[in-house]
VEXTORLO-99963 format. One record per atom (N, C-alpha, C, O): residue in three letters; x, y, z. Coordinates in steps of 0.02 Angstrom, whole numbers, plus 50000, padded with zeros to 5 digits. Atoms other than C-alpha are relative to their C-alpha. Layout:
ALAXYZ...
end
This chain:
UNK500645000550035UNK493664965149147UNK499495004950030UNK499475005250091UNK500464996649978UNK492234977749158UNK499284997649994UNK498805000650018UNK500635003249994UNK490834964049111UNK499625006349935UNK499805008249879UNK500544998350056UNK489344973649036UNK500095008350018UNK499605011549999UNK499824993649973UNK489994991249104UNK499695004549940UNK499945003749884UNK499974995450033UNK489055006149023UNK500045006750032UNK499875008450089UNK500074990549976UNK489235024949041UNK499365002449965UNK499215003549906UNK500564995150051UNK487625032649037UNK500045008349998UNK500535012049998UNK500134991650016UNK486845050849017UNK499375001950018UNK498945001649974UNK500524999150001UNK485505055949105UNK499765010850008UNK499975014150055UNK500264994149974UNK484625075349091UNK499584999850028UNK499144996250005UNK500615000349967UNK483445078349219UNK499865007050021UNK500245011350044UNK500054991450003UNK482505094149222UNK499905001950077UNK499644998150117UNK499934999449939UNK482775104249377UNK499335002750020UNK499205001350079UNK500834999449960UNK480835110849408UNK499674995650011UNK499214995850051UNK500375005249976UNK480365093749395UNK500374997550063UNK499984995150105UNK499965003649958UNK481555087649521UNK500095003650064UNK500355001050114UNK500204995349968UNK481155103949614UNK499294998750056UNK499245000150115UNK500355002449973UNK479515096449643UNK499984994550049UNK499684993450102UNK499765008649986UNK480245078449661UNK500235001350087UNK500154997250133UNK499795001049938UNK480945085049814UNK499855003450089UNK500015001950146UNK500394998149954UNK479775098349894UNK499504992950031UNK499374992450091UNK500435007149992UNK478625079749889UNK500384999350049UNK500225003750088UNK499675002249962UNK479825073150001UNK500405002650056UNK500824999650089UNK499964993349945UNK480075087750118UNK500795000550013UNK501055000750069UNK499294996150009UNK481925092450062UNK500035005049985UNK500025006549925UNK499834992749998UNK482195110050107UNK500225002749941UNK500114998049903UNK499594995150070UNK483015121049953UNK500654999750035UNK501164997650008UNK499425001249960UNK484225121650089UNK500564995150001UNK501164995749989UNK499625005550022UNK484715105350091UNK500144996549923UNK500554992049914UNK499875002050071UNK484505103349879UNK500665003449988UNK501205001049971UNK499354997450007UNK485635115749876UNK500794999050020UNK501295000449988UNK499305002249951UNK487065110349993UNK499994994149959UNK500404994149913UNK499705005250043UNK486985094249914UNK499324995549966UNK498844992249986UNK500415001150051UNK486165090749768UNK499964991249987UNK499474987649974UNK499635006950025UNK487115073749737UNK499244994050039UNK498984989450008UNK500435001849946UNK485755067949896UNK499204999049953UNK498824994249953UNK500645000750028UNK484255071749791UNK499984997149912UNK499474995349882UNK499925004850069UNK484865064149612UNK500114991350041UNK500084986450004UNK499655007549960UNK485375047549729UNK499244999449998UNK499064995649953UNK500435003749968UNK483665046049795UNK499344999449931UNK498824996149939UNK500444998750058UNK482755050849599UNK500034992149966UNK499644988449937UNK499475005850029UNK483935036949553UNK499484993950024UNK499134990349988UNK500135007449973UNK483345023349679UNK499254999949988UNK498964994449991UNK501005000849993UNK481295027249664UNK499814999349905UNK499314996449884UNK500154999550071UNK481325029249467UNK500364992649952UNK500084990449902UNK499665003350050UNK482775015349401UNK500224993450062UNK500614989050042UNK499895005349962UNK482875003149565UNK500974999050014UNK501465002450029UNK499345002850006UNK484304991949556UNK500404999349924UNK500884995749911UNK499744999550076UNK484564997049354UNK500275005050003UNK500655006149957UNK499504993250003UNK485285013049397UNK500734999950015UNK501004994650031UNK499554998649994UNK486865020949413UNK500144998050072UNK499835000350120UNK499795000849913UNK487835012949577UNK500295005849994UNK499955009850026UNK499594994749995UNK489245028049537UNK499735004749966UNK499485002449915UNK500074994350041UNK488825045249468UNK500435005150009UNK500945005150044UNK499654991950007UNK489355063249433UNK499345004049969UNK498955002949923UNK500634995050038UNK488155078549421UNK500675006049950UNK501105008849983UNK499554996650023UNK489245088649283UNK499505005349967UNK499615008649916UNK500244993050029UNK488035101049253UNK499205002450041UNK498734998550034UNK500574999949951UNK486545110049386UNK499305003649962UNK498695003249971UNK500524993150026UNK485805124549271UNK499774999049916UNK500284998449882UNK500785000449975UNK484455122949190UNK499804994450027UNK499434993850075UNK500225006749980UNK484385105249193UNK500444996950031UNK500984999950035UNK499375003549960UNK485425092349292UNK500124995949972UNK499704991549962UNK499775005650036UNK486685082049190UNK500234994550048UNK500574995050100UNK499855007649957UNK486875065649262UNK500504996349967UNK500214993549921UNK499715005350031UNK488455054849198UNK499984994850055UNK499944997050112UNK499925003049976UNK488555038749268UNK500424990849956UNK500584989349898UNK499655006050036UNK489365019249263UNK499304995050037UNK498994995650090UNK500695006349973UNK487945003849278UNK500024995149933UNK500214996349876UNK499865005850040UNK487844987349199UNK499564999849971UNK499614995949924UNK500865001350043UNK485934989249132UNK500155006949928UNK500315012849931UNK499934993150031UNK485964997748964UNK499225006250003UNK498665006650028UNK500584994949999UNK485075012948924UNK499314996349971UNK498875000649973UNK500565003450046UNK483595000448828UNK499484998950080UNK498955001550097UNK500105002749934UNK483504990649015UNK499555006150050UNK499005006050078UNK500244995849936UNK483495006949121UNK499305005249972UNK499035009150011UNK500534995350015UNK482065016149012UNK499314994450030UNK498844996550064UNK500475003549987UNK480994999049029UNK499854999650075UNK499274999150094UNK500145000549926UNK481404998349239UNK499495008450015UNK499075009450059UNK500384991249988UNK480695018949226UNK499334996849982UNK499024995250033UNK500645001350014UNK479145013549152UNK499764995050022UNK499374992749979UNK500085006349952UNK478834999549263UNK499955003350078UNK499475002650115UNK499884997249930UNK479445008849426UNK499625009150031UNK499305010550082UNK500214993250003UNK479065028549398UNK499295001749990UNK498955000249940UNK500664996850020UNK477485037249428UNK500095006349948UNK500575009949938UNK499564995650059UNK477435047849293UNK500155008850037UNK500625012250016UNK499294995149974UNK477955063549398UNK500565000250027UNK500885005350043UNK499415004749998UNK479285052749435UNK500365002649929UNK500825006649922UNK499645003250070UNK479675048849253UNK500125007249965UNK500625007449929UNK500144996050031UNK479245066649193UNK500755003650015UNK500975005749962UNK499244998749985UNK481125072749267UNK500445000049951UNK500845004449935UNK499545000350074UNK481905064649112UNK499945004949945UNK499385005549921UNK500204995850041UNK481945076249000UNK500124996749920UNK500594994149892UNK499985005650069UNK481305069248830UNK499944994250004UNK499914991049952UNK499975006750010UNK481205052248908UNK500584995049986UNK500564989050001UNK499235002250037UNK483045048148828UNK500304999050049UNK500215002650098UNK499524999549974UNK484415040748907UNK500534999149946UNK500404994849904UNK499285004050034UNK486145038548814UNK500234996150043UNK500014995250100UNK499835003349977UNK487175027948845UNK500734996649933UNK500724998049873UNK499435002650028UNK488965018048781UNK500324994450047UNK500444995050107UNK499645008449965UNK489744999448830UNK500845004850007UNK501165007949964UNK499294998949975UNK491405004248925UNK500364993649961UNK500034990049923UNK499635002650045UNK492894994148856UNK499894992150048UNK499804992050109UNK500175007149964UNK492634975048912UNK500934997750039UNK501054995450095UNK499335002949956UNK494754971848937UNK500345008249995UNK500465012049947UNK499384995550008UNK495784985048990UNK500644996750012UNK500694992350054UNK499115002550018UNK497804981248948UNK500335004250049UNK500425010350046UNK499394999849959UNK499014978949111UNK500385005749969UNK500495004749909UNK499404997150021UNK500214992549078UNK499795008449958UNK500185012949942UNK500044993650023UNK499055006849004UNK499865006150019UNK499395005850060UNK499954996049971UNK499125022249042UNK499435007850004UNK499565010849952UNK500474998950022UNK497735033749048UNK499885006450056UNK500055006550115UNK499974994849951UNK497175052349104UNK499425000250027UNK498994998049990UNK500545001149981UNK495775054149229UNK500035005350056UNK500505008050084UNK500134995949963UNK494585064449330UNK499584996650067UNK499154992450057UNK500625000449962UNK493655062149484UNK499805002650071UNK500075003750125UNK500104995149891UNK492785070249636UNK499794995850037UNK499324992250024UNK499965005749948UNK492915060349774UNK499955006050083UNK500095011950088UNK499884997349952UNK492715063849960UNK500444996850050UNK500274992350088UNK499625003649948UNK494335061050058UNK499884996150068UNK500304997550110UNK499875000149921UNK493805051750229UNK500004991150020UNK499964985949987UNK499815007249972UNK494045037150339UNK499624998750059UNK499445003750090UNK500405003049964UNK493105027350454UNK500425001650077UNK501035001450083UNK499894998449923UNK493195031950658UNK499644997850042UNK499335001750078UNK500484999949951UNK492305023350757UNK499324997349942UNK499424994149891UNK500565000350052UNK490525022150668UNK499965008749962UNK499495011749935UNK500114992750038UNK490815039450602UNK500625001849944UNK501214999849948UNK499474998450058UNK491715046350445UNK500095005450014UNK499685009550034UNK499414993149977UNK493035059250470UNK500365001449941UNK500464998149890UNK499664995850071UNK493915070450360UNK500894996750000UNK501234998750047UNK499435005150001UNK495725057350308UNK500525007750024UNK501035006650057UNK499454996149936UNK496635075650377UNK499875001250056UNK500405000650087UNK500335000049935UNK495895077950522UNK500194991950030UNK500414991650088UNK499715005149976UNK496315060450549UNK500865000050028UNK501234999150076UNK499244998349998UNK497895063650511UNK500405002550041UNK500985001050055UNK499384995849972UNK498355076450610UNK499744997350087UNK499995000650132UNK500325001649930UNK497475068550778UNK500454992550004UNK500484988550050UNK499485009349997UNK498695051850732UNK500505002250048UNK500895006950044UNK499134997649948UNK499955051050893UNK500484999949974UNK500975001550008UNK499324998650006UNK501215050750801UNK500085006849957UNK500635009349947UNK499994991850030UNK500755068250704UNK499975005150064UNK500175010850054UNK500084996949958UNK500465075050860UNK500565005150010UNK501115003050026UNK499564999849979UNK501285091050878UNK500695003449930UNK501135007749932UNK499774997550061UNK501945091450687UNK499425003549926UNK498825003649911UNK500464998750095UNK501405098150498UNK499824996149985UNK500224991549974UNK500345003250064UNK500155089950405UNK499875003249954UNK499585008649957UNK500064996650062UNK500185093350235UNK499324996749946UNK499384992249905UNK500625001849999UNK498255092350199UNK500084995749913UNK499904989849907UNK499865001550089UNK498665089149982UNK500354993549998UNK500254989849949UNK499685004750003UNK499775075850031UNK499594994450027UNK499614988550010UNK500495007749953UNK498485065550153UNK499554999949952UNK499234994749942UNK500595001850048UNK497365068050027UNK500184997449923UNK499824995649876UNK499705004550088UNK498395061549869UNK500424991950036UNK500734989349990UNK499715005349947UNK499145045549998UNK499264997649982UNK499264994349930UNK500605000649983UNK497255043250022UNK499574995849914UNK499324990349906UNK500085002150065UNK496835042149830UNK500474995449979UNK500264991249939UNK499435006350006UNK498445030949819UNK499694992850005UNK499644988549962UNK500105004249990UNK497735019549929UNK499174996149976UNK498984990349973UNK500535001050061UNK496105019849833UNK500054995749950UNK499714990649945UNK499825004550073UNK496765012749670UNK500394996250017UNK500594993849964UNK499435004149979UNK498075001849762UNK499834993449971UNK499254992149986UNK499945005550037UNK498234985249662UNK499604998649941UNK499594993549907UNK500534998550064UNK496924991849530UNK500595005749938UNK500635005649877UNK499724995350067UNK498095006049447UNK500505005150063UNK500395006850121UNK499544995149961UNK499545017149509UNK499945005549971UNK499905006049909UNK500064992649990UNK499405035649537UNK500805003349977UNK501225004750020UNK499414997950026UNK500945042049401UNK499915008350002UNK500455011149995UNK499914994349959UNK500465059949451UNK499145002250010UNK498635000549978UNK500574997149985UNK499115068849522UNK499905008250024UNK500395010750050UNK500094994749982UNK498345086449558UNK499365000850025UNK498924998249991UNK500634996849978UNK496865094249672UNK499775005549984UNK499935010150022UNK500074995850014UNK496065105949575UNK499735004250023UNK499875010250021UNK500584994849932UNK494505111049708UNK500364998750042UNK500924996450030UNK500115002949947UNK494495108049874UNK499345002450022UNK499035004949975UNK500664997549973UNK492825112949984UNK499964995050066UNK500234989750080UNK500445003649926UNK491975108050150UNK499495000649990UNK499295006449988UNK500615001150036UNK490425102650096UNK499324998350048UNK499464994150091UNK500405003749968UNK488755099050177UNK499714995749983UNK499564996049923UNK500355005250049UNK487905084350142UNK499494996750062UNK499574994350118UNK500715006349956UNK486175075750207UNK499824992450006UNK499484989749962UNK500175006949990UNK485975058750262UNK499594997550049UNK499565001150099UNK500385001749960UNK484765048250352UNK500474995750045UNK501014993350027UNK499755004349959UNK485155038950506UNK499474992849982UNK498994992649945UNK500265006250000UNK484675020050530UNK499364999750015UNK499055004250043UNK500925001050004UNK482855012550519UNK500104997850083UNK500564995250115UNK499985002049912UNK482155011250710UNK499214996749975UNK498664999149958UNK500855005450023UNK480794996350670UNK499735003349945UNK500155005349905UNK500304995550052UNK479655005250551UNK499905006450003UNK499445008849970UNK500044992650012UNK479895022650577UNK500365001949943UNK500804998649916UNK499524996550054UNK480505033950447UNK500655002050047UNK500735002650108UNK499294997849982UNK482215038750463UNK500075007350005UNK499935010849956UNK499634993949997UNK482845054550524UNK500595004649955UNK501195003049957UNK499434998750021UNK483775065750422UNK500635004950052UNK500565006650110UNK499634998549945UNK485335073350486UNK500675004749928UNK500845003449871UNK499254997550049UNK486885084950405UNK500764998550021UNK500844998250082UNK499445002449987UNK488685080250405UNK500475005449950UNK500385006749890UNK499574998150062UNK490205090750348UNK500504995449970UNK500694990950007UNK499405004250021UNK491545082250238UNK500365002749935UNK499975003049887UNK499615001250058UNK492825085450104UNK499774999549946UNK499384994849940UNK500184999650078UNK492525089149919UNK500735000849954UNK501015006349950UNK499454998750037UNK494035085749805UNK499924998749936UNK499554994049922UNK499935003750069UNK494325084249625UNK500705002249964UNK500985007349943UNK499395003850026UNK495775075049571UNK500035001249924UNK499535001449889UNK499995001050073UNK496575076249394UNK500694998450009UNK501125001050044UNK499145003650014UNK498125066249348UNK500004995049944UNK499794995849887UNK499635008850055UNK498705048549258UNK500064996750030UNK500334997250086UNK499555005249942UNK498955034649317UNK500004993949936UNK499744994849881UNK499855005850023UNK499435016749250UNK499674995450031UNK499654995250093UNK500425005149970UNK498325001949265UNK500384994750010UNK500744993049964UNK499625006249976UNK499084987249351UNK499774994950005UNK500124989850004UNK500105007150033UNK497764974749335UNK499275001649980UNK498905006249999UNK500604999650051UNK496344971949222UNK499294998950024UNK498795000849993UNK500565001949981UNK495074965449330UNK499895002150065UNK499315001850085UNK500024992249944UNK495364977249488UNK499855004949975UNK499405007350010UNK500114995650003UNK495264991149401UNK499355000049962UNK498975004849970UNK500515001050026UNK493934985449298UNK499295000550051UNK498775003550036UNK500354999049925UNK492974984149474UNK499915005750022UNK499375008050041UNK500004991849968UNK493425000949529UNK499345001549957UNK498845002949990UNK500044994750046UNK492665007649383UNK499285001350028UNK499035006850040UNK500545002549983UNK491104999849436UNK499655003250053UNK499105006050049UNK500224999249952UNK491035002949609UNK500085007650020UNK499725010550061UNK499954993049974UNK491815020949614UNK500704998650045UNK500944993350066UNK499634998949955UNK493085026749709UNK499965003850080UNK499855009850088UNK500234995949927UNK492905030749905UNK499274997050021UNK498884993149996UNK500725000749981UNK491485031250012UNK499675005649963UNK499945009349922UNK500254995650050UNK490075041449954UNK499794999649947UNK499495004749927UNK500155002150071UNK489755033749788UNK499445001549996UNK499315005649952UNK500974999650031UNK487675032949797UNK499955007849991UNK499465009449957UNK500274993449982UNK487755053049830UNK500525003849932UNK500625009949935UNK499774993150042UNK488785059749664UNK500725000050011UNK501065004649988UNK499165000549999UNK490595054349708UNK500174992749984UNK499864987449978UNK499685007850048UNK491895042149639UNK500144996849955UNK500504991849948UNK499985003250079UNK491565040549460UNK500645004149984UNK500765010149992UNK499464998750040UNK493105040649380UNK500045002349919UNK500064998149874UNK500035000850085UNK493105047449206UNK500755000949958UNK501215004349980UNK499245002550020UNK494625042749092UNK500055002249940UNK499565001949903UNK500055000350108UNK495185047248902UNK500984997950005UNK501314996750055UNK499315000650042UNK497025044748808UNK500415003550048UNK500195009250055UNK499454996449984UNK498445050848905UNK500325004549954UNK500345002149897UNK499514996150052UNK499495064648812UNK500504995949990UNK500964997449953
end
């Protein structure tokens, strides 16, 4: 079950969120390296808890296309904008419009279905996220041998969809080492520090077969991987050949 699952559509023009983010003293530097960072944070000040938990930016120039998955429809998330957004906030949207479409409420055990998504391979170390090859190849028992970086990173997506949908083939069409900006933890009421991190940029295209209706229905929701608030994880799906 996906519940009230819609896919929206958001354009947001890039001189407005040009501004949106000199306001908030994000370098060009850092918009640039990772953009995903400054649609996440447009997201949380303009649409709250009605926005997109998962997205995808599928388009930067002129404007920035936003797809995403969220349970509020587009009616919901225009009323949280005009409630939440100052209007050089709100002025980003371009036109004001969101689309939007109800995902399928049951998906059927057993179907089979082709899909995309950029995800960032890594795994937890400690309190720090590491790149799942780099893990890999630092495991004692790799020590020493080949890691075959395509393979830790399709194992990796395996264990992703594991009891939600099986991986009947897959391909990495990018790869990249990406930078990306994040804040560290609140210290009492100070602002948070920002900070850069490299990590992994992949995008996956394959098939797979769904194995149960209300796992994968979840995924869809939550994304795949860590990374979700910043522009990774959304899975997008159509008809298998």
């Amino acid at each position: 079950m996906t519940g009230n699952l819609h896919m929206v559509e958001l354009n947001l023009s890039g001189i407005a969120l040009g501004a949106y983010a000199r306001e908030r003293h994000l370098s060009a530097q850092e918009v640039a390296a990772d953009p995903g960072y400054l649609v996440h944070a447009w997201l949380a000040e303009a649409l709250g808890n009605d926005g997109p938990k998962v997205f995808r930016i599928v388009n930067h120039q002129p404007n920035v296309r936003v797809l995403g998955y969220c349970t509020a429809s587009p009616e919901q998330m225009l009323e949280t904008l005009d409630l939440n957004a100052s209007p050089s906030v709100a002025q980003a949207l371009v036109d004001g419009a969101i689309a939007g479409k109800k995902m399928p409420h049951v998906w059927v055990e057993g179907t089979r279905l082709a899909f995309e998504v950029l995800a960032t391979p890594i795994v937890r170390s400690g309190n720090r996220s590491v790149d799942a090859f780099l893990s890999a190849c630092n495991h004692s028992a790799n020590v020493g041998k080949r890691v075959d970086r395509q393979q830790v990173y399709a194992d990796w997506l395996s264990r992703k969809l594991e009891g939600a949908a099986l991986v009947d083939r897959v391909e990495q069409a990018e790869f990249a080492l990406t930078t990306h900006v994040r804040k560290k933890g609140h210290v009492g009421d100070k602002a948070r520090d920002k900070y850069m991190m490299c990590l992994p940029r992949v995008l996956y295209r394959g098939e797979l077969t769904v194995k149960s209706a209300a796992a994968f229905g979840s995924l869809l929701g939550k994304g795949v991987g860590r990374e979700t608030p910043f522009g990774y994880g959304m899975m997008l799906l159509r008809k298998a050949a």
